[in-house]
N, C-alpha and C positions, 0 to 999 in steps of 0.2 A: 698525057692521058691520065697518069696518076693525080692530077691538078685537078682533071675535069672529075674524074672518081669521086674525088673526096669533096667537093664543092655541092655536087649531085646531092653525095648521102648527108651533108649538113642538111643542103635543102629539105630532103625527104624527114631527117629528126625533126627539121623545126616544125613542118607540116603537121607532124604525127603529135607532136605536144600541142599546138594550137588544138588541136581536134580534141585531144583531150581532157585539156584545161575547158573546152567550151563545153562538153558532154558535163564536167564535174558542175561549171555553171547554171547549166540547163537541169540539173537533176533540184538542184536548192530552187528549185519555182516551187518545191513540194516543202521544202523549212516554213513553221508558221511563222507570220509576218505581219506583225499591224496594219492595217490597211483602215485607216479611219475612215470614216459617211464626211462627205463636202470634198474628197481627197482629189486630184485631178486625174481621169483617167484611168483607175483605178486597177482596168488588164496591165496596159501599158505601165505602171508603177511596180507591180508587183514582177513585174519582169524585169524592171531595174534594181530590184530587189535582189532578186538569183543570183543577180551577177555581183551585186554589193557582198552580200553575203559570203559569196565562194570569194572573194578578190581579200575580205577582213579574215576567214577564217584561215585560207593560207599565210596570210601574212604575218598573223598571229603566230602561227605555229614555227614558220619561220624563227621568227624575232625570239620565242623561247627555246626555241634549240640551239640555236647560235646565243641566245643573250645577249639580245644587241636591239636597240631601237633602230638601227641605221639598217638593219636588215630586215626587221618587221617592216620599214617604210621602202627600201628598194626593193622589196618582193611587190609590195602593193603597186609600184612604178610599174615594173617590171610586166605584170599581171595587167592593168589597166591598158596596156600597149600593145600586147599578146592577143589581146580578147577584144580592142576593136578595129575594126574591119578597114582594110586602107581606101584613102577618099581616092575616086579616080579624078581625073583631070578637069580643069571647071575652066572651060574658055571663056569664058568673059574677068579670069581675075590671073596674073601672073606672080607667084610666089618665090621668091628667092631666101635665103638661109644665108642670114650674113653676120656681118657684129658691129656697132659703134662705140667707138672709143673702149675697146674689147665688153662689150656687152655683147653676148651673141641675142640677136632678134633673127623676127619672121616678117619681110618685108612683102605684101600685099598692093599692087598696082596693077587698075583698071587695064585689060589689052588695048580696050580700043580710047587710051587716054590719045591727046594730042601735045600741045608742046605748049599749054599754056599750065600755069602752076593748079594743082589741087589741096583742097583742102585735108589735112591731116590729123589723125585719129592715134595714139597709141594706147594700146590698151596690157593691159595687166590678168595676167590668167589667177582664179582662185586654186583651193586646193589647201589652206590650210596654211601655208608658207613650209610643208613637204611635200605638196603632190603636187601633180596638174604640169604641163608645155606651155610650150607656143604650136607644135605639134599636135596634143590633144583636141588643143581650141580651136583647130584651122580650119575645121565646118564655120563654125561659127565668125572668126575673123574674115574670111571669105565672104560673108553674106553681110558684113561691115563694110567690105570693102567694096563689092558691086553694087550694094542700093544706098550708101553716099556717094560714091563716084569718086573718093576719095582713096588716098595713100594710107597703111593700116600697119600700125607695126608693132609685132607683140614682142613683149619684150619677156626673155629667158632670165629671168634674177636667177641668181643660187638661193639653192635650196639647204633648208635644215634638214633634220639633224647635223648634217654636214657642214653645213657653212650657218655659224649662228646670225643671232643681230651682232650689227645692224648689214648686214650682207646684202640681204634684200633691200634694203633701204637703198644700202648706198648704191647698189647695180639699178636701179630704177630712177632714181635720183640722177646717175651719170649719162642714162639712156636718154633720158627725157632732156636735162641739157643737151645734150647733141643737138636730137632735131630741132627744139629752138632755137641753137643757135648756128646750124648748118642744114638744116632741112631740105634748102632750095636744092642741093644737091642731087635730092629723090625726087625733085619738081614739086616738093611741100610751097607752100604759100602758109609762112612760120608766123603768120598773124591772122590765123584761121584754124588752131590744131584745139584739139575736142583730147579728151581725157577721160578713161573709166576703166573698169574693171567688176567683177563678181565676185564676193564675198570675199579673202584675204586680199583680190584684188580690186574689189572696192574698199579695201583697208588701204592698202597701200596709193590708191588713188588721193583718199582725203589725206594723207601726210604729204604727197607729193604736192597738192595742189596747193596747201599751205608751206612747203618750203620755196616752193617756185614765185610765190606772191613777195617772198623777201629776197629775191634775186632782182633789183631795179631795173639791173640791162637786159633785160631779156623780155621778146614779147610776151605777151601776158594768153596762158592758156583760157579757151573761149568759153567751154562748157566741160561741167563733171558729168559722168553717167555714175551713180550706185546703185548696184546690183545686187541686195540683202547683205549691204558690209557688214563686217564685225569691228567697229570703232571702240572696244573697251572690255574689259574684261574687271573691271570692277567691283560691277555686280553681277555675280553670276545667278542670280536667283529675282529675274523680273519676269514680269507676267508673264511674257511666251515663253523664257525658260521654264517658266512654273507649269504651260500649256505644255506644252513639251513632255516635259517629265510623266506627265499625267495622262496623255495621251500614249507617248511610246515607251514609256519605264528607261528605264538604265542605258539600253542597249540597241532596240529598236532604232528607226528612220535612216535619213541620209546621212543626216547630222545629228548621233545622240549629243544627249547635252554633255558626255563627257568627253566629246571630240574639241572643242575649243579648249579647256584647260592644256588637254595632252599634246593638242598641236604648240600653243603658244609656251609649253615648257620646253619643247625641244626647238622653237627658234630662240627662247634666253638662254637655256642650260645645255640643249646638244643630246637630253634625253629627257623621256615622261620620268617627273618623280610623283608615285604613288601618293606621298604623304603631301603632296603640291595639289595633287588632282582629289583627294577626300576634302580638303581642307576648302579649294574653292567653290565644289559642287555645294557647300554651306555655307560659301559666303565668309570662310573664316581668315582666308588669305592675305586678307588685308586686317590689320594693325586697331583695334578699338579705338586706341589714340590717333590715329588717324582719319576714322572717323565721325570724330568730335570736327574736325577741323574745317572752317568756313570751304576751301577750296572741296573738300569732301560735298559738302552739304551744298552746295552751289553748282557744281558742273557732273561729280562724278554718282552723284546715288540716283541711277536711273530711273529708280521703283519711284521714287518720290517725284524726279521730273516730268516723269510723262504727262499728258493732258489726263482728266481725269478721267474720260471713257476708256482709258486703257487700263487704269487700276480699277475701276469698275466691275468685271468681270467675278462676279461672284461664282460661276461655276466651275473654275479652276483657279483662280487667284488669291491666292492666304494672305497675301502682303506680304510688306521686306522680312527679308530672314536674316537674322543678326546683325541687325542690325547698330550693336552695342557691344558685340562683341567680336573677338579676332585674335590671331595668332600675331605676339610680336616677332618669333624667332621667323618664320614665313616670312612676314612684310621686310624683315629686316636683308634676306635674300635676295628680293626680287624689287626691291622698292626703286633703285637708281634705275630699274627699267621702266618700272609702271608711269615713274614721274619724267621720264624722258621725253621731249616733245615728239624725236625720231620711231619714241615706239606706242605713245599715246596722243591720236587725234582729240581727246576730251581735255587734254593738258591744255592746250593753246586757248591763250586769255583771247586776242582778238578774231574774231571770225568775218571782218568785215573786207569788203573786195574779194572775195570768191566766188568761182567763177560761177555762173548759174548751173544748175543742179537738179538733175533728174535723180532720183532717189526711189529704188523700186523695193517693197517686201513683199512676203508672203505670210499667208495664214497660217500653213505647218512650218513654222520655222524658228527657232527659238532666237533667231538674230532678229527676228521683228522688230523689237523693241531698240534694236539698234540704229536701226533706218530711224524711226522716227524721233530718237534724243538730238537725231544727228542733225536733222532736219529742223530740225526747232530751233538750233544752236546759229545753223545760218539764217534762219530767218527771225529771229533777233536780231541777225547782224543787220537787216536791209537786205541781205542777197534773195534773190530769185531762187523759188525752189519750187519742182513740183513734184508730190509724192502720188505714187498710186500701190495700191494693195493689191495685190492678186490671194483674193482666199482662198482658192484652191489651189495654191500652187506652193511647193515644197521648195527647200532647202536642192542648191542643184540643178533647178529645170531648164535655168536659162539658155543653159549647157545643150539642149537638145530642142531647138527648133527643127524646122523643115517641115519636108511630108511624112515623113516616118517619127517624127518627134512628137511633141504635147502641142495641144493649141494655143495652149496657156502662156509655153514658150513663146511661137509665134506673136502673140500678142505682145508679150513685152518686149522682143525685138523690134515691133513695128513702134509700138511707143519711143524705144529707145531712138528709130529712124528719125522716126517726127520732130522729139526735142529737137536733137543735135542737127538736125538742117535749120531749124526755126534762128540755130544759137550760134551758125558756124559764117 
């Protein structure tokens, strides 16, 4: 009886803090909040907003009371999981919690498959490379997995602050081995698997797809999906980060522009360092001497890459920002990472034989500019690419299709359908 007691009144605490973590959410719809003209949906936004808001400021206060990054980012976990609402049961897709070759994944297969092999999808949740499931994304892998008809399987890397590089690398990297090379287990048909992810997990998609191309014996995966990747951190100051800034200042959107510095210190370093995160928001992070240097000037200075309607943009665009100059004690920290092939997709000389390439950005996004370096990079190569823009759509959306989500989402879901059948 004293078992059932105290099981009850857990239950009744956890109820009672949901209720009021959601009450503190719902009060920040009243916090001002950029909501730019062309934005998608703009009710619907500003309500993801409340919730962004309360989910950053607790986690903040966290992480300064304890002084700990590991704490401002498991509060933000913690928080994001608390505050959304659990999926109920989806008959047409069966979900199992499993692991390969100790990766723990989220294995997605059609109820009414038959016993003939399916084609296979793994996909890579975003989030920074500290936030985000396989958990979080299961709306969404779910609706992967009943409109291919296909076997769907997200893969759980470790996450930083906790676990640095190359962690995620390698837990994705071992994952994706497997089902190529034992798929048929899950009734995969391992000469038909599709490959993508959304923003850090369309990062780690373009390094997988280029490690897996110099693995000889293993089939060759069919199709990328990118989902507004972050392939570089080079330049931190290209057009749509310059839209960005100017648009939502410092602190604003889903993604301020100083959320890619601070995430990608704490998958090299295990925490944000301040004097890492001033130095890149100007571009200063990287080494003068560096770049001077042809591989600089050839693969990595995005501002200069782009086609020219994207430097174009006179009404937010100044052009590269220091270009001439930089921090040697900076570069000299972080340089064995930047030039790492495991942790920079823009390092890799050849881009040729990859797989074909759906490649999705957004208008409000300050990774725009990353989509499309990346996209140009394969198609120099001869690979098959198709990019499309959603101008109205933010940093994040992809994350919330359905009928209660953005249309915006839907659409690029449905595009995402269309490739990878066309490619599988």
């Amino acid at each position: 009886m004293t078992e059932r007691l105290w099981s009850l009144y857990e239950e009744v605490m956890r109820w009672l803090e949901r209720i009021r973590h959601r009450v503190g959410a719902a009060l920040c719809i009243l916090y001002p909040t950029i909501i730019p003209k062309g934005i998608a949906e703009p009710w619907k936004y500003r309500m993801l907003m409340s919730l962004y808001w309360y989910v950053k400021f607790m986690a903040i206060k966290a992480g300064q009371r304890h002084n700990s990054d590991v704490k401002r980012i498991q509060t933000a976990r913690y928080l994001r999981k608390l505050l959304t609402p659990p999926l109920p049961p989806d008959p047409a897709v069966n979900v199992k919690v499993t692991s390969l070759d100790g990766i723990p994944v989220r294995l997605h297969e059609p109820n009414n498959r038959g016993h003939e092999l399916l084609p296979g999808f793994i996909y890579f949740h975003g989030g920074g490379m500290v936030l985000g499931s396989s958990e979080a994304y299961e709306s969404l892998t779910r609706i992967l997995c009943s409109r291919l008809n296909a076997v769907v399987i997200s893969v759980d890397y470790r996450l930083a602050p906790e676990h640095i590089f190359p962690a995620a690398y390698d837990d994705s990297l071992k994952a994706s081995k497997w089902i190529l090379q034992n798929g048929e287990r899950f009734g995969i048909d391992v000469n038909r698997v599709a490959m993508g992810g959304d923003s850090a997990g369309g990062y780690l998609t373009t390094l997988m797809t280029q490690a897996l191309r110099r693995e000889k014996d293993l089939p060759k995966v069919k199709v990328q999906i990118l989902v507004y990747p972050n392939v570089q951190i080079f330049d931190m100051c290209t057009p749509s980060y310059q839209k960005c800034h100017k648009i939502f200042g410092d602190k604003d959107g889903v993604l301020p522009n100083i959320a890619v510095p601070d995430f990608m210190s704490m998958y090299i370093k295990g925490e944000s360092k301040p004097r890492f995160l001033k130095a890149a928001l100007a571009n200063l992070h990287v080494s003068a001497e560096f770049k001077k240097s042809d591989l600089y000037k050839k693969r990595l200075n995005v501002s200069r890459l782009l086609p020219a309607e994207h430097r174009q943009l006179s009404s937010y665009y100044e052009g590269p920002v220091n270009e001439e100059n930089g921090s040697d004690d900076i570069w000299n920290e972080i340089e064995q990472f930047m030039m790492d092939r495991r942790f920079s997709p823009l390092i890799e000389e050849d881009f040729s034989d990859l797989p074909p390439a759906l490649i999705q950005t957004c208008g409000f996004d300050s990774l725009h500019d990353d989509g499309v370096i990346y996209a140009n990079r394969l198609k120099e190569a001869g690979v098959e690419v198709k990019t499309v823009n959603y101008q109205d759509g933010f940093h994040g959306i992809f994350q919330l299709p359905g009928s209660a989500g953005f249309a915006t989402a839907n659409k690029m879901m449905d595009d995402v359908i269309s490739f990878t059948k066309q490619n599988l």
